[in-house]
N, C-alpha and C positions, 0 to 999 in steps of 0.2 A: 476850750481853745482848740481849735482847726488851722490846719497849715497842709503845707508837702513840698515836695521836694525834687528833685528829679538831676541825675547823672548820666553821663553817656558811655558804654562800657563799648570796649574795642575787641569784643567777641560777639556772636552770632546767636541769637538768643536761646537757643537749644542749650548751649553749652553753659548760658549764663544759669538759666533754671536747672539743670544740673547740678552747678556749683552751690547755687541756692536751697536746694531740695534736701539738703545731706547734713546731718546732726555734726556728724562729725567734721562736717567744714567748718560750723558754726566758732569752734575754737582757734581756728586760723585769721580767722576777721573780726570776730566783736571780743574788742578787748577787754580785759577785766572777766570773760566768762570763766567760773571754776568749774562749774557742773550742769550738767545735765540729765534729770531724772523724770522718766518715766511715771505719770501717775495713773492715767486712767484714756480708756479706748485704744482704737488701732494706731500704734506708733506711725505722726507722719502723715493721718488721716483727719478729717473733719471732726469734730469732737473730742480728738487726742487731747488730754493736758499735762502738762509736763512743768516741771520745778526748773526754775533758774539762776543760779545762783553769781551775782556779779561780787567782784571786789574792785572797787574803785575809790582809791587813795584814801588806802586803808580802810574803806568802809565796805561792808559786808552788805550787800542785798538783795533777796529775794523776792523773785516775781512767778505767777503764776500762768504763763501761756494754754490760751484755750486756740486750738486753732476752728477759724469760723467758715471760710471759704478755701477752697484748693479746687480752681481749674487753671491748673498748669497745661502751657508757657506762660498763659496770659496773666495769672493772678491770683495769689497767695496772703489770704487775711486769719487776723486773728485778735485775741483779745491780751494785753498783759497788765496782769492785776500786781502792785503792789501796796502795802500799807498808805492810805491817803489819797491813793490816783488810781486810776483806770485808763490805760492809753488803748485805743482803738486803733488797727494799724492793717490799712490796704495796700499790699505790694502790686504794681505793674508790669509787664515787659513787656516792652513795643517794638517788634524786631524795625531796624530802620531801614538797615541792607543787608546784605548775607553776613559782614563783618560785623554789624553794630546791635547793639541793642539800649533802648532809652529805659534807665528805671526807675521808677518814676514812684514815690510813698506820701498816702496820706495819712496822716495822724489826728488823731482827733482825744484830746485829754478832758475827762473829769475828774476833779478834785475833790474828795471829802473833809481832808484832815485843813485843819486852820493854816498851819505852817505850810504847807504844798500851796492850798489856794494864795496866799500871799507872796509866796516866792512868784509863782505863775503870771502875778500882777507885775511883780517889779521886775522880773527877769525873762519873759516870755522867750526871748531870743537865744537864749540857753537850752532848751528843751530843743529848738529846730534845729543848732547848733551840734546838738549830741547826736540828731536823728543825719545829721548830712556828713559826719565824721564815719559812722557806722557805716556810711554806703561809699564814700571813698574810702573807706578800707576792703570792703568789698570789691568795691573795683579794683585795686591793687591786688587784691588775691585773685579773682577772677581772671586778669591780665595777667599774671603771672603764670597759672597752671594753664 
């Protein structure tokens, strides 16, 4: 399953990859994150993978972020693996004007487990749904600091 997304953020795209760039923002915008744990390569870098740990309504889980591309401002990819799926995920930033920036996510899911690939059929719009909540909270953090 392939989709994407795209918001317009009311800061200048420097500031936006900034806000983007930083582990520790990561707790201020994606809800449900408990933890973030360093596994392997340079923290933040191409090949970095790191442990994620969500809790969302009352449910606990784990994903494994490979990061695959970083050439910032422009675009920030990676891989996150959890139990049953693989979501493939290219971030954008397209400065529009000195104030704006477009950001813009594509996603791309494969399923292993029986239960994901079937949710995936019935509820497709749940998954782009999560992916475009995650980036208006971004925005609101973004616009805010």
């Amino acid at each position: 399953m392939k989709y994407s997304n795209e918001i317009i953020i009311d800061k200048n795209v420097e500031q936006v990859v900034s806000l983007f760039d930083s582990t520790d923002n990561m707790y201020k915008w994606m809800r449900g994150l408990q933890s973030v744990e360093h596994i392997s390569g340079t923290p933040g870098e191409v090949g970095a993978k790191s442990k994620l740990i969500f809790k969302i309504n009352k449910r606990e889980m784990e994903m494994i972020e490979t990061i695959t591309s970083k050439n910032l401002p422009h675009e920030f990819s990676g891989t996150y693996e959890m139990k049953g799926t693989l979501n493939k995920v290219s971030n954008h930033f397209v400065p529009i004007n000195e104030s704006q920036t477009k950001y813009i996510t594509e996603n791309e899911f494969e399923f292993n487990g029986l239960m994901m690939k079937l949710f995936s059929k019935l509820m497709p719009s749940a998954f782009k749904k999560q992916t475009y909540q995650f980036m208006q909270d971004f925005k609101a953090f973004a616009e805010k600091s």
